[in-house]
N, C-alpha and C positions, 0 to 999 in steps of 0.2 A: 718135592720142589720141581716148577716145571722146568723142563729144558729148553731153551731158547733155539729154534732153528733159523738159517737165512740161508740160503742156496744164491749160488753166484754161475755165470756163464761166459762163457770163452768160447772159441773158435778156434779148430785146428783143420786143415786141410788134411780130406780124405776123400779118395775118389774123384778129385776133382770138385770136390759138396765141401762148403763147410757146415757142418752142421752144432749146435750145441753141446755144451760141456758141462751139465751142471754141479757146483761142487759143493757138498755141504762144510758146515763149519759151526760152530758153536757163539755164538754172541752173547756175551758180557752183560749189553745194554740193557736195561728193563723194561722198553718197548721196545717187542720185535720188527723187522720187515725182510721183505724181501727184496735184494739187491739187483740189478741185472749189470752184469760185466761184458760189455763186447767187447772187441779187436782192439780196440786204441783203448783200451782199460779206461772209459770214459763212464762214472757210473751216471745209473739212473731209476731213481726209485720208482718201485710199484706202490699203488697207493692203498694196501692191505700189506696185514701184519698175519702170521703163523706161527701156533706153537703149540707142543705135546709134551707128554707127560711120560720121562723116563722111557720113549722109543729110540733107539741109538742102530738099528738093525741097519738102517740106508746109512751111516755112517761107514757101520762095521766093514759092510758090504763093499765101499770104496777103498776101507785099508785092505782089506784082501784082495782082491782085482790091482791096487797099486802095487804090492810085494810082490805076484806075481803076475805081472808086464802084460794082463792082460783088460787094463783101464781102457783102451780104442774101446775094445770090443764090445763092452757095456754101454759108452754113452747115450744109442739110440736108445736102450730099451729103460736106460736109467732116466733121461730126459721124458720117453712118456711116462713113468711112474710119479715122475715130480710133477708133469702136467696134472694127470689125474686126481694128485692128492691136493693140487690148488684147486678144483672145481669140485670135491666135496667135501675138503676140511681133514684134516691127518684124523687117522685113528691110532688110537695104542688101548693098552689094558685097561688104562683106566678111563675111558669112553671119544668121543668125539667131539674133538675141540673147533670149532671155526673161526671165520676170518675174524679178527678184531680189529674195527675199524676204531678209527682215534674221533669218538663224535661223542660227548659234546665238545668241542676244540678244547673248553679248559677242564676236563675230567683227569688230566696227567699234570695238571700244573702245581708245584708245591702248595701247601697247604698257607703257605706267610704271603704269596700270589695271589692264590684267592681272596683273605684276608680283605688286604691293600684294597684288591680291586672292588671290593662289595663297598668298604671303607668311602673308595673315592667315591662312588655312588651317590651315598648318602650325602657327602657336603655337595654332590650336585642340586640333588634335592634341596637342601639346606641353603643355597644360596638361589633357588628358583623362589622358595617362600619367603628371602628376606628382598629380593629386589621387588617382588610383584606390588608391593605397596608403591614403590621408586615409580610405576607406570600410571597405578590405579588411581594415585592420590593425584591425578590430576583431572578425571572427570568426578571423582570423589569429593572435590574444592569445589567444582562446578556445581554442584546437586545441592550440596550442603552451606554453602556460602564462606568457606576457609578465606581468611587469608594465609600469608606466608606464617606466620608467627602460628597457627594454630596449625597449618599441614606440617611444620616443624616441629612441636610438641608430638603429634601424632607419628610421627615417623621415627620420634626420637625414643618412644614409649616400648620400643623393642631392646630397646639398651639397656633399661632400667632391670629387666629379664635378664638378659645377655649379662650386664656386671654379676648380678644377686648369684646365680648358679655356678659362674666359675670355681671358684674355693669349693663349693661344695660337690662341682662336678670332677673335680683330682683327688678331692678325699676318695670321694664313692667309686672312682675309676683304678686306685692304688686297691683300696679294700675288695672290690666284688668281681674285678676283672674291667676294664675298658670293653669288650665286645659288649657285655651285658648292659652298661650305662650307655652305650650308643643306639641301642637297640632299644630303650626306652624311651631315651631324648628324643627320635624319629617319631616315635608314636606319639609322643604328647606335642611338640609343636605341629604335624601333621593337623589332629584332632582340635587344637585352639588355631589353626589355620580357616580348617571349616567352618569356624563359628564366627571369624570376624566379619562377612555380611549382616549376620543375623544380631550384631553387635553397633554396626556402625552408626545407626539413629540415637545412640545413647552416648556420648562421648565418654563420662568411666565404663562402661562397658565395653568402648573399642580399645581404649588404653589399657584395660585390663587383659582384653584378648591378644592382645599386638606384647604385652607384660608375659604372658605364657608362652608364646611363640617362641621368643628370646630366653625365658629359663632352659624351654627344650633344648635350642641351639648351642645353648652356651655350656650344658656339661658337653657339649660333641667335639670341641679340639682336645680337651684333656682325656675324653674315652681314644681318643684316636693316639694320642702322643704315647699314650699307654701301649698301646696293640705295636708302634709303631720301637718304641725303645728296647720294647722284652721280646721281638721277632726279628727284627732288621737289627745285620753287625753294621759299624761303623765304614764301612767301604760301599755299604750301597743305603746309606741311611739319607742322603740330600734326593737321591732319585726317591726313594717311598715316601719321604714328606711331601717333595714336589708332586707328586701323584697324587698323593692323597687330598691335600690342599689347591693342588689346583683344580680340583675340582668344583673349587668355588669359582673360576673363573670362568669354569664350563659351563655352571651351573648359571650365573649372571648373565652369558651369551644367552643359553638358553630360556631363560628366563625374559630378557628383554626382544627377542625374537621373538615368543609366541605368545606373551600376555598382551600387548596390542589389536592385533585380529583376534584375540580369544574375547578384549574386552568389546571390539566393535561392532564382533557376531553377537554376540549373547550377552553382553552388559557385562561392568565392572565386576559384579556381583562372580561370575562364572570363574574368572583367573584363580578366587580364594578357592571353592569346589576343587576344580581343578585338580591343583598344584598342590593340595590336601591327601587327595586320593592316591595320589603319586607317589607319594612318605608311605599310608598305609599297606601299598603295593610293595613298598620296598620291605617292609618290615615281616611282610608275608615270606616275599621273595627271601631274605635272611635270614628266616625261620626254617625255612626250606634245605637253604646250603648247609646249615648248623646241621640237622637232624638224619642228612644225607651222607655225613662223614662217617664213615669208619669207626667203632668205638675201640682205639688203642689206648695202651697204657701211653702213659707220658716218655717213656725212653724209648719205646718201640717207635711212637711217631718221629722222634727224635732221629733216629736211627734210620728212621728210611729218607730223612729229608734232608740233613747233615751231609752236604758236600766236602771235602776236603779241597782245597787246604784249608780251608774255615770252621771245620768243625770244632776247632778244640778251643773257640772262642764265639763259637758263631749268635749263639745268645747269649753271650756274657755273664757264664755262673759264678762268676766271682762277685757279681754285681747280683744278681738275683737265683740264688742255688735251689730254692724250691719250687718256684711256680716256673721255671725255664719253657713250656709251652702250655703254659696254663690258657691260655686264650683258644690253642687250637682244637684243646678236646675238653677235656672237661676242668673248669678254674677252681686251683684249688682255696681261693680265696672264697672263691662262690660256693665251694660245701661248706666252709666253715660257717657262711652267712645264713645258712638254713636252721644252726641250732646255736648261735648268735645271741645274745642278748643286748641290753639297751648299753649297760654297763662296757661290756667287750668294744662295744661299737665307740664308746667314748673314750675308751683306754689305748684302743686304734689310732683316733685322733689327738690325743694326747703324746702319743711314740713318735710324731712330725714333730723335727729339728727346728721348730719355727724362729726362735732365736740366732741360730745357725743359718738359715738362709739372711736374713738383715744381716749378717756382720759380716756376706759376703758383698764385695764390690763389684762381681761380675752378676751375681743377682738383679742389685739394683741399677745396673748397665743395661740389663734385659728390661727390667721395668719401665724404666723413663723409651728406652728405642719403642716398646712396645706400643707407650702411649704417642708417640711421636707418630709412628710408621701410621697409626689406627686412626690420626686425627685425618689425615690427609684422604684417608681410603675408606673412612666411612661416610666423611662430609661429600665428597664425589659420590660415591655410590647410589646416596640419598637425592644426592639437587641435580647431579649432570643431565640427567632427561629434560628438568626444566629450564637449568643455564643451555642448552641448545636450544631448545623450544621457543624461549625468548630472544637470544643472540641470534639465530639465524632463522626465524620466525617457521619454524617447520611445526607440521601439525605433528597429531599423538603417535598415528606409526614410526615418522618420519624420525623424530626425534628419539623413539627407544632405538630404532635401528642404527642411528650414529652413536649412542651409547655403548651400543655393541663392541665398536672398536678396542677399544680398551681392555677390556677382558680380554676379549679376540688373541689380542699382542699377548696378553699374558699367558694364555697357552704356549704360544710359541717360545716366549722367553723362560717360562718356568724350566721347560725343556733341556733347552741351551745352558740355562744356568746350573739346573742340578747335574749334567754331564761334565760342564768347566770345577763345578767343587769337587767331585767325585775323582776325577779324575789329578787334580792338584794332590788330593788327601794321599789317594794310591801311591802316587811318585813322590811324596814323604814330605809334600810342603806342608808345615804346620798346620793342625787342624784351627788353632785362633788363629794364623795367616788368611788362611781361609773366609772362613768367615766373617772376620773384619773388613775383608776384601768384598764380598757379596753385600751385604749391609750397607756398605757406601755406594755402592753402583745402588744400590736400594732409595737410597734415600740422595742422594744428589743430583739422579736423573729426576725426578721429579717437580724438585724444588728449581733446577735452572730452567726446567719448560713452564712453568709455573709463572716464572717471572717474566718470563716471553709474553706468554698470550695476557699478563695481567698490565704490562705495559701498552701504549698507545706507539705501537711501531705500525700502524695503516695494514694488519697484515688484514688477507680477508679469509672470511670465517671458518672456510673450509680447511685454510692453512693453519689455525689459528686451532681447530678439532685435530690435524696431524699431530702436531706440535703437543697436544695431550695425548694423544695417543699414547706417542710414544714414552713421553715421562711417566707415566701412569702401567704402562707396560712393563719398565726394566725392575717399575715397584718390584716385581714381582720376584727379583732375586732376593728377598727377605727371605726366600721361602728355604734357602740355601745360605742365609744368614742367622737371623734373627730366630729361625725356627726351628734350627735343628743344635741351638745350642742344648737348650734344656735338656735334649738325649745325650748330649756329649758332656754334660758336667755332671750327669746323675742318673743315670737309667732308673732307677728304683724308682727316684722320685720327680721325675722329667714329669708325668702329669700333675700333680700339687705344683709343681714351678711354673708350668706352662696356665694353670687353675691361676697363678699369686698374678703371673705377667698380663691374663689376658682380664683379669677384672678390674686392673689400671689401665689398660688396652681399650675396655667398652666405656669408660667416661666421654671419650669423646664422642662417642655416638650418642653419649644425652647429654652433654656440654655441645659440643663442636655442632651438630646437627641443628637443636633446637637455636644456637646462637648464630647460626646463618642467616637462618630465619628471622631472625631478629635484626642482626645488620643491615638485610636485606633488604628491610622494611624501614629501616630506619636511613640507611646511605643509596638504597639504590646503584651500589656498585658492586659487581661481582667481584670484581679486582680486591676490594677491600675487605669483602662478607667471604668468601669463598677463598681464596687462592692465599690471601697477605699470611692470617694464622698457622696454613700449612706450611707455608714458607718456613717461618720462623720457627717452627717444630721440625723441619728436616732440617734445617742448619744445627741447632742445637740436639738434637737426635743423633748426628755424625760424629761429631764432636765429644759429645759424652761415651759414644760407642769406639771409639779409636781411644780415648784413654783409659778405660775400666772393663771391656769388654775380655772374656776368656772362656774356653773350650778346654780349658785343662781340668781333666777330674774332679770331683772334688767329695769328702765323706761325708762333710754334714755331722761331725758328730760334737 
């Protein structure tokens, strides 16, 4: 076992000199450094770390020089010893150790850190591949001859995907592991990304590839709620949803940021390429982190990542006693799946409570909010490029770049907001206080800017983009509501709940989407095609969520 060294330095007057003091000492910590101590004990780190293997001799050497009172006397020549052993590495018996420097920044980061953050990656991705159509489809209409009703159909054609894969994406994410169904979902909408150029002349061919995009994406919040229920305890679980899911907001920025001049350099046609290659990158990239880990048992990782005071709860074995880090090294759902039959695999899904979820009322609280929240935030997602483009006659940059806004706030708010949950939970305010609380700030900021800019109050249009902004920004405390209930009524089975909420969640993105389009076309009012129906879903969304909503455990059985 190695020994950890850090030498420290003081100043004592001798001679009129002061000179250094260096004092060894033993450190705890499991990355070492070196300390420097001056006169007003103000410390200051050196930016290298030191350490050897069972050498205690410069230790020893300062107990003995201290007993007998003759420590002065040593420190010049103990200070050069300590110089030279910084400039070429300690030696002991068992060979020569050097500086370790902390590069790549996240090689000491817990293993449930890295996760999250590869996690939030991929729904950046995931939301750069669902907005690039929200840009394209507007010289796409030009080329092709679209009206509203038919770029509606076409953009709605991602949802039909999006419902069909949830349920199936919580089964396969409980049974195989969430790491592994996220890591497939990337690569198959990635790869039906690429093809929708090569699709677009044939309209079922582009609804069929825009129909794949959406199956990919749509097992990806139930692989994630997965990773996210069986790694993260309940005191930091609003900040890793918010992480992880905001990533979609990142993703939308980035996304309506550089598919504009991506389409103006090199044609529509480039943004699909693109933003395709991007997913395959990542999948590489994730391949990568996976195979770079450590091959520990399951207790041993446990063990070295298990903080106290959390440990004796920290992944919830009373909630899930076999697979406890089954995602970070090897799942043990995912051996079983290797010698698996058809049979197994249906007996699997027959062992879901599914009866037992419908006869709860906090279930079907999550359901209707879900569809609620979903109608509002995919109708916008889909038309706001062109409700600006029209409204305040901005060409194709002009208008993804005020699109931007919105998301924008949502970084900022996701933030804020999962630190206000987190921080109630900690100080013991009810975890359903909680998040009945986030939920309404969710859904009431929206609907009262909503009703602003769909009224004729002469505001002018720039005011009139703030004013969304910002309701469309505080959305974004769902993410601290609405989202992290599913972990807090059922870790086990948080991804099939989050699979049942989000495939009554993606209807409105083939109702609500395609029937803008159709309003649209038929009233020529945004007020009425766009904004009136979201209204009336975050009223009643609020409403149903204050009286049946709950975050208190529950067995399912």
């Amino acid at each position: 076992m190695a020994t950890i060294l850090s030498f420290g330095a003081s100043h004592f007057p001798i001679s009129d000199q002061s000179l250094p003091l260096f004092l060894l000492r033993y450190s705890p910590i499991p990355t070492p450094y070196l300390g420097f101590v001056s006169s007003g004990c103000r410390y200051r780190r050196l930016q290298f770390s030191v350490s050897a293997s069972r050498d205690r001799k410069v230790e020893e050497k300062i107990s003995d020089d201290r007993r007998a009172g003759n420590l002065a006397g040593r420190r010049r020549s103990l200070g050069m010893e300590v110089r030279k052993q910084v400039e070429k590495g300690l030696s002991s018996e068992d060979g020569v150790v050097d500086f370790e420097w902390k590069w790549p920044l996240w090689k000491e980061l817990p293993m449930r850190y890295k996760l999250i953050g590869t996690t939030s990656l991929a729904f950046v991705v995931c939301n750069m591949d669902k907005v690039n159509l929200s840009v394209a489809i507007i010289p796409m209409s030009h080329q092709f001859g679209w009206n509203s009703s038919t770029a509606g159909l076409v953009q709605s054609s991602f949802f039909w995907g999006y419902a069909l894969s949830q349920l199936p994406g919580g089964w396969l994410a409980k049974l195989f592991g969430g790491r592994k169904v996220l890591e497939v979902g990337v690569l198959s909408w990635s790869l039906a990304t690429i093809l929708v150029p090569n699709s677009a002349g044939f309209m079922p061919g582009l609804v069929l590839s825009r129909i794949l995009v959406g199956i990919g994406e749509g097992v990806s919040p139930s692989a994630a709620t997965d990773l996210i229920a069986r790694s993260i305890p309940l005191q930091e679980r609003s900040r890793a949803v918010a992480f992880v899911f905001g990533g979609l907001s990142v993703g939308s920025v980035l996304g309506l940021l550089f598919a504009p001049p991506i389409i103006q350099a090199c044609g529509w046609e480039s943004v699909f390429y693109i933003f395709g290659i991007l997913g395959i990158i990542w999948c590489l990239a994730f391949k990568f982190v996976k195979e770079a880990q450590p091959p520990l048992d399951a207790k041993e990782e446990f063990v070295k990542e298990a903080q106290p005071p959390l440990d004796a709860d920290y992944f919830d074995f009373r909630e899930r006693p076999m697979d406890v880090v089954d995602h970070f090294v090897v799942s043990k759902p995912e051996e079983k799946s290797r010698s698996s039959s058809f049979e197994e695999l249906s007996n699997s899904l027959q062992d879901v409570p599914w009866r037992a979820f419908f006869r709860s009322r906090a279930v079907w609280a999550m359901v209707y909010a879900h569809f609620c929240g979903s109608w509002g935030h995919y109708t916008c997602l889909s038309w706001l490029p062109t409700y600006f483009g029209e409204e305040l006659g901005l060409n194709l940059t002009e208008a993804a770049w005020v699109s931007i806004l919105p998301p924008l706030g949502s970084i900022l708010v996701t933030s804020i907001a999962a630190l206000f949950a987190d921080n109630l939970i900690s100080n013991g305010v009810e975890t359903t206080t909680v998040r009945k609380t986030c939920q309404t700030i969710a859904f009431l900021s929206p609907a009262i800017c909503m009703t602003l800019s769909s009224l004729d109050l002469g505001l002018p249009p720039w005011e009139v983009v703030g004013v969304l902004t910002c309701g469309l920004a505080l959305s974004s405390f769902a993410l601290s509501g609405l989202y992290c209930t599913h972990q807090d009524i059922s870790p086990e089975y948080a991804s099939i709940l989050l699979g049942i909420t989000n495939t009554v969640g993606a209807v409105p993105g083939i109702v609500g989407v395609a029937l803008t389009g159709y309003l649209l076309d038929s009233t020529h009012s945004w007020g009425l095609s766009l904004f009136a129906p979201s209204i009336f879903f975050y009223l009643t969304g609020t409403v149903v969520w204050l009286l049946f909503a709950s975050s208190k455990p529950q067995t399912f059985t």
